[in-house]
KOLGU-4560 file (N, C-alpha, C; in nm, 3 decimals, padded with zeros to 5 digits):
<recs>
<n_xx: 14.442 n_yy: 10.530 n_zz: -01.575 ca_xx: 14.303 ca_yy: 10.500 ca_zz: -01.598 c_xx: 14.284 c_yy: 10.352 c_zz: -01.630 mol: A seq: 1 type: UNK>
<n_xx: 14.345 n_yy: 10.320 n_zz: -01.704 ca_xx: 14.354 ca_yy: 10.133 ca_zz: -01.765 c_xx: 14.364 c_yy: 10.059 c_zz: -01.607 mol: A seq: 2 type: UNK>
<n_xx: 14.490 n_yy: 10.110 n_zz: -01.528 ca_xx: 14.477 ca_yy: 10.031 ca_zz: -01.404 c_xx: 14.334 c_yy: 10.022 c_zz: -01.330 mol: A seq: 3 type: UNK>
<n_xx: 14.244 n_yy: 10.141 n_zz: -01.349 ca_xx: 14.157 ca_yy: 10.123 ca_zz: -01.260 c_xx: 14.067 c_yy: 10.068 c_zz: -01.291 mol: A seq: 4 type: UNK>
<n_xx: 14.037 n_yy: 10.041 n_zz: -01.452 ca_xx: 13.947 ca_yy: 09.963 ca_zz: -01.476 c_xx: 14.004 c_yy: 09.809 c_zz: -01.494 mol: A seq: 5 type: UNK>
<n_xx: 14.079 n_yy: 09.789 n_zz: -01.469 ca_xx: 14.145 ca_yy: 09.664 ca_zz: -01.397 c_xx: 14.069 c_yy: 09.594 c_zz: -01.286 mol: A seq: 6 type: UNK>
<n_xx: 14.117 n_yy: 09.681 n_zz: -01.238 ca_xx: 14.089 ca_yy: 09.654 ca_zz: -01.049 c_xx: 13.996 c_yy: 09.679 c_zz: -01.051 mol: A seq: 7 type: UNK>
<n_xx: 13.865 n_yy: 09.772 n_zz: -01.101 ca_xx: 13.724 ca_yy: 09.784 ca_zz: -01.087 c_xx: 13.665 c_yy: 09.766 c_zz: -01.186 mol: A seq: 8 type: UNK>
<n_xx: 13.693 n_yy: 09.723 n_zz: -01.301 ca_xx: 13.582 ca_yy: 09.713 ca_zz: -01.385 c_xx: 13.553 c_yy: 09.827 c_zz: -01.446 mol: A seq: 9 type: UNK>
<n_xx: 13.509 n_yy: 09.810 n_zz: -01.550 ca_xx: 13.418 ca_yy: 09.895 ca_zz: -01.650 c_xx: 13.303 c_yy: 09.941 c_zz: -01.547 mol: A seq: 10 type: UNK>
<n_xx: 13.367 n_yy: 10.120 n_zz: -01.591 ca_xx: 13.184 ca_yy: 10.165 ca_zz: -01.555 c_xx: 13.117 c_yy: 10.233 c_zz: -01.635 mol: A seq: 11 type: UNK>
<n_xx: 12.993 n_yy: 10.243 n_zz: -01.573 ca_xx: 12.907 ca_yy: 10.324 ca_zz: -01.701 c_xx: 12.913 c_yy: 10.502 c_zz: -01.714 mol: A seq: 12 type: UNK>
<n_xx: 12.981 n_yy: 10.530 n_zz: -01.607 ca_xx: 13.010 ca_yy: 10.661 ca_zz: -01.586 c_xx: 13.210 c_yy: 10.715 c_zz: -01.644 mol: A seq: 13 type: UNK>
<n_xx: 13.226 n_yy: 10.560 n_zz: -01.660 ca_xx: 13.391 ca_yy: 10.581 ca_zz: -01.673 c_xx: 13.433 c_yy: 10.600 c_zz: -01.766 mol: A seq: 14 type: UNK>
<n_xx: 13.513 n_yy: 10.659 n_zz: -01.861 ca_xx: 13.634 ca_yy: 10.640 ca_zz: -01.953 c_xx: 13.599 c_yy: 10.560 c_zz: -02.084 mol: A seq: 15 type: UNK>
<n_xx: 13.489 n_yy: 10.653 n_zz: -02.163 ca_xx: 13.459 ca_yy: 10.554 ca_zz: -02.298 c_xx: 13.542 c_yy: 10.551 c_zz: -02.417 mol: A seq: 16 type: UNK>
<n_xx: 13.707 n_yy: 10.653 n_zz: -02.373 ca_xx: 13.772 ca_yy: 10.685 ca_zz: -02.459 c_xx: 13.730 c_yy: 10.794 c_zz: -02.574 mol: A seq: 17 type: UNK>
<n_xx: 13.567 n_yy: 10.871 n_zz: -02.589 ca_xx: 13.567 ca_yy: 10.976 ca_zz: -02.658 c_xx: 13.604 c_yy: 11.098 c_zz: -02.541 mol: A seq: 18 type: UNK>
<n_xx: 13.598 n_yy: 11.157 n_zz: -02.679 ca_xx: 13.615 ca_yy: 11.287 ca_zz: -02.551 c_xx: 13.495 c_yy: 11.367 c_zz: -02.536 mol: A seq: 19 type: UNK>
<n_xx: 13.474 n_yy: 11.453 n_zz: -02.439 ca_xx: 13.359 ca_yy: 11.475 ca_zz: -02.397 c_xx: 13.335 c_yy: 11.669 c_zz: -02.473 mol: A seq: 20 type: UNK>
<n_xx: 13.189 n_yy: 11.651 n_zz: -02.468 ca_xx: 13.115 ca_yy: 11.811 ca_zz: -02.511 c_xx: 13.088 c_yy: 11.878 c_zz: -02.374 mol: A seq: 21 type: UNK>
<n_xx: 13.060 n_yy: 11.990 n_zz: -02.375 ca_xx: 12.949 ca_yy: 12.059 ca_zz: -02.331 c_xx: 12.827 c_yy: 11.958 c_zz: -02.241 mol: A seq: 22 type: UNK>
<n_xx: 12.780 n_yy: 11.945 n_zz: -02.361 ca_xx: 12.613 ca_yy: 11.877 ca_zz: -02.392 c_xx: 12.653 c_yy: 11.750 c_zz: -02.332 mol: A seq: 23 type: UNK>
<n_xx: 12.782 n_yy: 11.672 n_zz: -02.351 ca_xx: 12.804 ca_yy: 11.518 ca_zz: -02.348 c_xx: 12.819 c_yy: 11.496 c_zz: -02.166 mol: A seq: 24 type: UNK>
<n_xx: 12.911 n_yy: 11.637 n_zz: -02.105 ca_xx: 12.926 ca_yy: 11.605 ca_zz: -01.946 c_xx: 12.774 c_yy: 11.670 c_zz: -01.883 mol: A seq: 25 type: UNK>
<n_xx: 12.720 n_yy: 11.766 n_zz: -01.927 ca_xx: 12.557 ca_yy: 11.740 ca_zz: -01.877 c_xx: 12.512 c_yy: 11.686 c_zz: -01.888 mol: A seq: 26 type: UNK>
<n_xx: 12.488 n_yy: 11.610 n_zz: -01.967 ca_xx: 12.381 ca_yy: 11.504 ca_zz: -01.986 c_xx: 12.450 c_yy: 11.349 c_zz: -01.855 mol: A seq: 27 type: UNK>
<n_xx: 12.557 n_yy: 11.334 n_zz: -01.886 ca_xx: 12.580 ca_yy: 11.241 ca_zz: -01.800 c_xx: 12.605 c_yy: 11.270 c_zz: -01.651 mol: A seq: 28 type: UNK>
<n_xx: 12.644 n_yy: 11.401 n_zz: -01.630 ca_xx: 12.629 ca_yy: 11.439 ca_zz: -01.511 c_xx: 12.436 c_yy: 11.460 c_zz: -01.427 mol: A seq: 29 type: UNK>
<n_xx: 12.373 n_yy: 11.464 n_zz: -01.547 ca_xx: 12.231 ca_yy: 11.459 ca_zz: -01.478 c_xx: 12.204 c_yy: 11.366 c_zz: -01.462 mol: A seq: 30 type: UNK>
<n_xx: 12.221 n_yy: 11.240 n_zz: -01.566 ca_xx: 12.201 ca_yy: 11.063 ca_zz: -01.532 c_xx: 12.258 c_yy: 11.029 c_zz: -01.425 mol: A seq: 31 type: UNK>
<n_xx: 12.364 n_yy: 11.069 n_zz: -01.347 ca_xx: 12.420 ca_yy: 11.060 ca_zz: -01.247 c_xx: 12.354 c_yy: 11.133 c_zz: -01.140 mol: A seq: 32 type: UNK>
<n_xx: 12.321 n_yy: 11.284 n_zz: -01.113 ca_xx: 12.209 ca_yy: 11.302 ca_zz: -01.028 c_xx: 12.117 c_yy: 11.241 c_zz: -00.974 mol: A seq: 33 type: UNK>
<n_xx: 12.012 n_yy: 11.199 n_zz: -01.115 ca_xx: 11.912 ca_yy: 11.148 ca_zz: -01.104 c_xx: 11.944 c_yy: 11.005 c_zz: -01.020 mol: A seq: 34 type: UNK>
<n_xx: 12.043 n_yy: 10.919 n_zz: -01.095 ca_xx: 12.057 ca_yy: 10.807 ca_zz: -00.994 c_xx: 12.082 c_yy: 10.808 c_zz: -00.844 mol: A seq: 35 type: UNK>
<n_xx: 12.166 n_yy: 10.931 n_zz: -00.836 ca_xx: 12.195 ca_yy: 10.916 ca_zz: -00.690 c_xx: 12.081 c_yy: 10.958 c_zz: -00.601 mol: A seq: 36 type: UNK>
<n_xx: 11.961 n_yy: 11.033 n_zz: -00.693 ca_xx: 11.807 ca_yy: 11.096 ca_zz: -00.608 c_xx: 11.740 c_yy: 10.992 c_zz: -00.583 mol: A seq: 37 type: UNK>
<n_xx: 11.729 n_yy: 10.930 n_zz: -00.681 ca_xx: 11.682 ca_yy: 10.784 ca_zz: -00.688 c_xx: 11.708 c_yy: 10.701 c_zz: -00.546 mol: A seq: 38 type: UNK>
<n_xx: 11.860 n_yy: 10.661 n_zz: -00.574 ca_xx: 11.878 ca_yy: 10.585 ca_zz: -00.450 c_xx: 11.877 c_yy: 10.644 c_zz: -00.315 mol: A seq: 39 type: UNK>
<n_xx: 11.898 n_yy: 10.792 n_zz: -00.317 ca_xx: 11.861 ca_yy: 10.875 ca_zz: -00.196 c_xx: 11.680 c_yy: 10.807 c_zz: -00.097 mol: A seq: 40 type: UNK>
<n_xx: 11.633 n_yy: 10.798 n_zz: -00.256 ca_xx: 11.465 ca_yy: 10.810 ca_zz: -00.210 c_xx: 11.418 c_yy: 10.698 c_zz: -00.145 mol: A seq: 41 type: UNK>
<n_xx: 11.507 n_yy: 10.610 n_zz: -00.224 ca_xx: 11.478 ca_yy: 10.424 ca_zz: -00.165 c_xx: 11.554 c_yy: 10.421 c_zz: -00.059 mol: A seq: 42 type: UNK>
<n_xx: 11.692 n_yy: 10.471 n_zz: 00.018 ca_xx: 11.737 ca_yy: 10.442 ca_zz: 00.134 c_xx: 11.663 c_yy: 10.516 c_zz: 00.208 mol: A seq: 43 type: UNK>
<n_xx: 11.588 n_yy: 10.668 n_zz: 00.182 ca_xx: 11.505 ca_yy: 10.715 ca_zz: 00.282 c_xx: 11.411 c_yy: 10.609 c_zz: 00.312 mol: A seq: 44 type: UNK>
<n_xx: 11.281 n_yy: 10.559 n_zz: 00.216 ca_xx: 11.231 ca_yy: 10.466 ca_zz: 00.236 c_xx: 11.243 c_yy: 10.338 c_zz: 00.323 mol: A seq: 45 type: UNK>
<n_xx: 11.357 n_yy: 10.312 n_zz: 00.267 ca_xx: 11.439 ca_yy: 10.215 ca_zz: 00.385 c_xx: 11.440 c_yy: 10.190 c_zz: 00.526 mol: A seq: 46 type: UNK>
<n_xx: 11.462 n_yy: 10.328 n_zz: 00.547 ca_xx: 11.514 ca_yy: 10.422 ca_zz: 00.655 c_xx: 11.435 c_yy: 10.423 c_zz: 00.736 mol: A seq: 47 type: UNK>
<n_xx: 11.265 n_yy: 10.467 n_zz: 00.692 ca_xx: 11.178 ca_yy: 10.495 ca_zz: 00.755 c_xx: 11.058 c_yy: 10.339 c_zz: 00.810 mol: A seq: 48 type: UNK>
<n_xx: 11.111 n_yy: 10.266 n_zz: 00.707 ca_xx: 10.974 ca_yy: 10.161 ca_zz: 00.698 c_xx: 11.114 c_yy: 10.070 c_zz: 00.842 mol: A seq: 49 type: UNK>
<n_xx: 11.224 n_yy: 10.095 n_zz: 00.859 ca_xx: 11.330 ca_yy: 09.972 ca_zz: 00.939 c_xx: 11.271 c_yy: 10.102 c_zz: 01.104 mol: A seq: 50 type: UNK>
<n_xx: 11.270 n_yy: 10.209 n_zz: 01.083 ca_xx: 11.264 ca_yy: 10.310 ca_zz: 01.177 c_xx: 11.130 c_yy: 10.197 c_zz: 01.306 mol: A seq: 51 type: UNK>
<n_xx: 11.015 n_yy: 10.216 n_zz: 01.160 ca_xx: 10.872 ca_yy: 10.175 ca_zz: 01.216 c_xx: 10.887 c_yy: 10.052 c_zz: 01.307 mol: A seq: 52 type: UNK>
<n_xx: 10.942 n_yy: 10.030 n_zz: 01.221 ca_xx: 10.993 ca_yy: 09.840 ca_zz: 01.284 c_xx: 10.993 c_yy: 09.845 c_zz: 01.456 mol: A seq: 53 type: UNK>
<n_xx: 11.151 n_yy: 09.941 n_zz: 01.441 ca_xx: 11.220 ca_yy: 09.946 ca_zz: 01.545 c_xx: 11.087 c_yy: 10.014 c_zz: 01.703 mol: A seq: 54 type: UNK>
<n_xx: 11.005 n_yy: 10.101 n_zz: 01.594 ca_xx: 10.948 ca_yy: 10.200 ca_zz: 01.695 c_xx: 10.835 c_yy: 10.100 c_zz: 01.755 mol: A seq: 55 type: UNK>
<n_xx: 10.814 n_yy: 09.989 n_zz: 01.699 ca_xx: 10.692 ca_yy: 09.892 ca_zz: 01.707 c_xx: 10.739 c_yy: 09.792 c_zz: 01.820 mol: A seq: 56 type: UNK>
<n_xx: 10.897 n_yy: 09.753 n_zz: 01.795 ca_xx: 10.961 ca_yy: 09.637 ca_zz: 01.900 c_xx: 10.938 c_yy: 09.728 c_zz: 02.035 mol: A seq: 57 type: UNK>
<n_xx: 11.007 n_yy: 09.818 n_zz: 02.023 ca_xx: 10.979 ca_yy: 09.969 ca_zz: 02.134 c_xx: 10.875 c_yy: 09.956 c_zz: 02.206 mol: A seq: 58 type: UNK>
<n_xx: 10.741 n_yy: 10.008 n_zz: 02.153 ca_xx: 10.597 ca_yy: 09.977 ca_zz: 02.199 c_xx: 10.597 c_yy: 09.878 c_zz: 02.274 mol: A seq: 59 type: UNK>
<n_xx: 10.633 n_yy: 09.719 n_zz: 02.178 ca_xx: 10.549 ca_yy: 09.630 ca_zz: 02.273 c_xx: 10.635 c_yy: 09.590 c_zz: 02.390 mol: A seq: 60 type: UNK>
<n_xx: 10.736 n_yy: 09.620 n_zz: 02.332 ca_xx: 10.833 ca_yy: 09.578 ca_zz: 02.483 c_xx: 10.795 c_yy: 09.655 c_zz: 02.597 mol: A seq: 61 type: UNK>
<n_xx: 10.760 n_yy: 09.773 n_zz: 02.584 ca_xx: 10.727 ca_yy: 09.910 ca_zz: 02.698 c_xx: 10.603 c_yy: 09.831 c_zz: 02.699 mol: A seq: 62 type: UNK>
<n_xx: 10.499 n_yy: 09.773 n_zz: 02.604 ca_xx: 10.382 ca_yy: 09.747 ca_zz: 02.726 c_xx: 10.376 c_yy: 09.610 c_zz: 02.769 mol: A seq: 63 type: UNK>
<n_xx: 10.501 n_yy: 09.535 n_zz: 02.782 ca_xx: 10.521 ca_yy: 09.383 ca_zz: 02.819 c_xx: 10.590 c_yy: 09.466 c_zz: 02.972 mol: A seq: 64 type: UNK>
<n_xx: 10.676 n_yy: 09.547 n_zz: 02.966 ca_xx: 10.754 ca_yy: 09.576 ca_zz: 03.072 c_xx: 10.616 c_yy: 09.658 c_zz: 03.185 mol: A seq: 65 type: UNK>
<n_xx: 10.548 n_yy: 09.737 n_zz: 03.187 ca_xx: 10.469 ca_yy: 09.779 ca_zz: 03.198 c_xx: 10.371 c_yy: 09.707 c_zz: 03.252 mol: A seq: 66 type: UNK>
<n_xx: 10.318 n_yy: 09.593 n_zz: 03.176 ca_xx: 10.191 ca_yy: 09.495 ca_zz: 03.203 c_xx: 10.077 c_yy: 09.566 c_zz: 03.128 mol: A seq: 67 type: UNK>
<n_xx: 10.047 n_yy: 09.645 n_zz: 02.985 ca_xx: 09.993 ca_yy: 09.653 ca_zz: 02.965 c_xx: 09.949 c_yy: 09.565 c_zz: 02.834 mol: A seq: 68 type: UNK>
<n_xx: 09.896 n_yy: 09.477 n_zz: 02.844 ca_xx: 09.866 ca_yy: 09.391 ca_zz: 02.708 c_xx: 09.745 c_yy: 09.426 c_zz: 02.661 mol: A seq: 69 type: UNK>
<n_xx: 09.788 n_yy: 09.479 n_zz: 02.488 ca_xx: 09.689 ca_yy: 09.560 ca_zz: 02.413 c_xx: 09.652 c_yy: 09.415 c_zz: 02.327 mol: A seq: 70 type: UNK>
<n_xx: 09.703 n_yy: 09.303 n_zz: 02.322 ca_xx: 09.670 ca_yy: 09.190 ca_zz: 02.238 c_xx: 09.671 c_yy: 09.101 c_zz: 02.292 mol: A seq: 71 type: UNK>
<n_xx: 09.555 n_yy: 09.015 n_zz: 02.286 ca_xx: 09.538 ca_yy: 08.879 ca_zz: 02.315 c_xx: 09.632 c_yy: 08.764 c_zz: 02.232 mol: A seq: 72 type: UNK>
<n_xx: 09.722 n_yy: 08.693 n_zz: 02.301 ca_xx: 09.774 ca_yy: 08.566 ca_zz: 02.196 c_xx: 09.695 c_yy: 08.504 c_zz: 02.156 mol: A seq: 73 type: UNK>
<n_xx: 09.700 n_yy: 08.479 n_zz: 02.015 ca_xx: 09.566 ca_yy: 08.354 ca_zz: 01.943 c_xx: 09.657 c_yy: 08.194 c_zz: 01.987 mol: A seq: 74 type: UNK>
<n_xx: 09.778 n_yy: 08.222 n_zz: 02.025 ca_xx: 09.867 ca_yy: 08.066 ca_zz: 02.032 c_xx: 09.864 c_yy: 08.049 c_zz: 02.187 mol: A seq: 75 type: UNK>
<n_xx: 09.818 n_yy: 08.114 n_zz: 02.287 ca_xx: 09.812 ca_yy: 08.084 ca_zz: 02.417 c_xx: 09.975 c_yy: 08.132 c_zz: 02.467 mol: A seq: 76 type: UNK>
<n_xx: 10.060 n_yy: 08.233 n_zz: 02.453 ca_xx: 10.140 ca_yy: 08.185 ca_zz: 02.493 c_xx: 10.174 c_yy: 08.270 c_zz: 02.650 mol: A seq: 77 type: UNK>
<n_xx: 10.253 n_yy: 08.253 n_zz: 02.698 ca_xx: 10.291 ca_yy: 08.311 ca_zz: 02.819 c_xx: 10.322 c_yy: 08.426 c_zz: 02.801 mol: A seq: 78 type: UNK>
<n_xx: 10.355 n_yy: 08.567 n_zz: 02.878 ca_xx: 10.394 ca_yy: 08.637 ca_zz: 02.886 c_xx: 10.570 c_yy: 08.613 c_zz: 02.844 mol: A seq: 79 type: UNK>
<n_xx: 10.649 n_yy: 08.580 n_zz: 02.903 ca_xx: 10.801 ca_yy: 08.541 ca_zz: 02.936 c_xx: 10.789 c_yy: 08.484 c_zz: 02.742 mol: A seq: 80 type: UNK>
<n_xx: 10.707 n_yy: 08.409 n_zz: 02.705 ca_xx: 10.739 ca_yy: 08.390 ca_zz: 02.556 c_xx: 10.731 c_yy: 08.472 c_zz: 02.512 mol: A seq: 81 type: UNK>
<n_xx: 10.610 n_yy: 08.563 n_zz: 02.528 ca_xx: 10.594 ca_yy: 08.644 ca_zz: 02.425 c_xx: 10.715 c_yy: 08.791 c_zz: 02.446 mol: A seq: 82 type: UNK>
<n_xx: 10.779 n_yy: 08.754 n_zz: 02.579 ca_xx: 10.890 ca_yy: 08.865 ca_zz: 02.553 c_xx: 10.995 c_yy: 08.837 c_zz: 02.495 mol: A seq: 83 type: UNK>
<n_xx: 11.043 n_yy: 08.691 n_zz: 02.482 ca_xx: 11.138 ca_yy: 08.636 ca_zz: 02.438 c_xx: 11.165 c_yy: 08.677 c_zz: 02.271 mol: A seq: 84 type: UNK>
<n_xx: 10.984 n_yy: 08.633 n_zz: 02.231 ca_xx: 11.001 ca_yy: 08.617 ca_zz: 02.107 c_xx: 11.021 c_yy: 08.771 c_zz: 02.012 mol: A seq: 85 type: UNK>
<n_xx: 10.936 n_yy: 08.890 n_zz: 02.152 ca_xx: 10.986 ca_yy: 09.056 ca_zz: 02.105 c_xx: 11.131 c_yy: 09.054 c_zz: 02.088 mol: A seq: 86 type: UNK>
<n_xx: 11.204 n_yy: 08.998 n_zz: 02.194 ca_xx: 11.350 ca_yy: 09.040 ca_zz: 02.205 c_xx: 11.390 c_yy: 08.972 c_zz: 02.073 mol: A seq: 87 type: UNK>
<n_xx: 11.357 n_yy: 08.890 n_zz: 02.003 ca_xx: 11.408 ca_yy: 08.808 ca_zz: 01.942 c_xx: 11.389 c_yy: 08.824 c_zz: 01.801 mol: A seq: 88 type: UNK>
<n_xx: 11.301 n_yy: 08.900 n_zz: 01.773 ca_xx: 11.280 ca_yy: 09.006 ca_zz: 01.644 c_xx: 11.309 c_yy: 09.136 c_zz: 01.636 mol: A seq: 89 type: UNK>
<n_xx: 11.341 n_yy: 09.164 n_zz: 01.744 ca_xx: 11.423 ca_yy: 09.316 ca_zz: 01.787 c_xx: 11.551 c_yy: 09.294 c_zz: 01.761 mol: A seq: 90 type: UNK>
<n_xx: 11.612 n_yy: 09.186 n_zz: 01.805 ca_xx: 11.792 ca_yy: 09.156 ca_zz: 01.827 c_xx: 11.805 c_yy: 09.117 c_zz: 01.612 mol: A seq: 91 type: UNK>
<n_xx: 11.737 n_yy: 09.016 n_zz: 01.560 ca_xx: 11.712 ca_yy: 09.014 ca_zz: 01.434 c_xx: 11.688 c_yy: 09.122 c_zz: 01.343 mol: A seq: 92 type: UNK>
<n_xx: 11.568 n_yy: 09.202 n_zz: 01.356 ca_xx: 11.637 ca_yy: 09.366 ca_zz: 01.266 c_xx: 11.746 c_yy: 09.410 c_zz: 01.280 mol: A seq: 93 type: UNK>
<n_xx: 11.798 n_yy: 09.427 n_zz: 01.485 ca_xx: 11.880 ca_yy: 09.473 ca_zz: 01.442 c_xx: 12.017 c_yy: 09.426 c_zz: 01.397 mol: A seq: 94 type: UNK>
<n_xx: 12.020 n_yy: 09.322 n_zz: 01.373 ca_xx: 12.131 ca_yy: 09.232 ca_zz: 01.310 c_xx: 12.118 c_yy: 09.258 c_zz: 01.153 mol: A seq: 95 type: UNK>
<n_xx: 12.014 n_yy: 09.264 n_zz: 01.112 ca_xx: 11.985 ca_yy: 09.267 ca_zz: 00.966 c_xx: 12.036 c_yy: 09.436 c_zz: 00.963 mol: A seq: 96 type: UNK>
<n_xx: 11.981 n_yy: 09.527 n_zz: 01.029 ca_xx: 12.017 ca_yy: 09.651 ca_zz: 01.003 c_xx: 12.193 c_yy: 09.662 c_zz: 00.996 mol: A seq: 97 type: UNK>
<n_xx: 12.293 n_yy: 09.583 n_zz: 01.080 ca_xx: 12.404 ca_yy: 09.620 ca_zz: 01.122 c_xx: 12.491 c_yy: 09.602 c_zz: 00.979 mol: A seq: 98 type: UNK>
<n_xx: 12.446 n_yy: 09.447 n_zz: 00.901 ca_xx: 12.472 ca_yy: 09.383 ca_zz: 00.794 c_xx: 12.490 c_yy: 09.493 c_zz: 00.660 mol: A seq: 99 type: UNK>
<n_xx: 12.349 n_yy: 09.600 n_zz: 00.652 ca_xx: 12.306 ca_yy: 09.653 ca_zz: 00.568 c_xx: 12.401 c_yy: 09.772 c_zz: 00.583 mol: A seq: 100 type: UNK>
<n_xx: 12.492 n_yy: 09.797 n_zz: 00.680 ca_xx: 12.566 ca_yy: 09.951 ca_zz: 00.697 c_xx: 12.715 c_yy: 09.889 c_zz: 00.694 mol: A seq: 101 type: UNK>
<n_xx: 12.799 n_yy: 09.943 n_zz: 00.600 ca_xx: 12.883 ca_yy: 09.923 ca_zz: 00.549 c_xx: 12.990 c_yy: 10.008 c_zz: 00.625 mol: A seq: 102 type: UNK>
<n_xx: 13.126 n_yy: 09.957 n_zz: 00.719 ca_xx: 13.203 ca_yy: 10.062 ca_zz: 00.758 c_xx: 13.259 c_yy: 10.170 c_zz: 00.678 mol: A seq: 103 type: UNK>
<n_xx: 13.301 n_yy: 10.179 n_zz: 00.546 ca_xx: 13.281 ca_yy: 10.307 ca_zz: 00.510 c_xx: 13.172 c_yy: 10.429 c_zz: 00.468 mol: A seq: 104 type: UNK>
<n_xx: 13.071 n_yy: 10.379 n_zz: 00.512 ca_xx: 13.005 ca_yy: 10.508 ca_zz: 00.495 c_xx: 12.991 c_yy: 10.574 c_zz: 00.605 mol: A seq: 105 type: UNK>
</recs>
């Protein structure tokens, strides 16, 4: 146990040297629940608001590919820019998304 808090550090769930109740591993086993619901709720969140993103680059690219333009540029720009600049916030999430996923999970 000493080795591992070596190599990792003190945790708040780890090894306070008492020994534990009843009452003492429920209670910390629910603080532990709760955190992991917690962070469940914010990566769903996550999940869904990076989803929208993605479903939005989707759209406009299908109506650039298409020829259907639902928006006027206020900057004048060309078509060929304005696909550039889709691809180019599409390729950027998903770079930011790739960053955010860790090979072990």
């Amino acid at each position: 146990m000493l080795r591992n808090v070596q190599l990792f550090g003190p945790s708040k769930y780890g090894n306070t040297g008492k020994q534990h109740t009843t009452d003492s591993i429920l209670k910390d086993m629910s603080q532990a629940c709760e955190d992991i619901e917690a962070e469940i709720t914010a990566l769903e969140a996550e999940a869904a608001d990076i989803l929208e993103d993605i479903k939005k680059a989707v759209d406009d690219l299908s109506d650039l590919r298409y020829g259907r333009f639902q928006r006027i540029s206020d900057v004048g720009n060309d078509p060929v820019t304005e696909a550039i600049e889709g691809l180019t916030k599409l390729e950027a999430l998903c770079n930011a998304n790739r960053k955010n996923i860790s090979p072990n999970e």
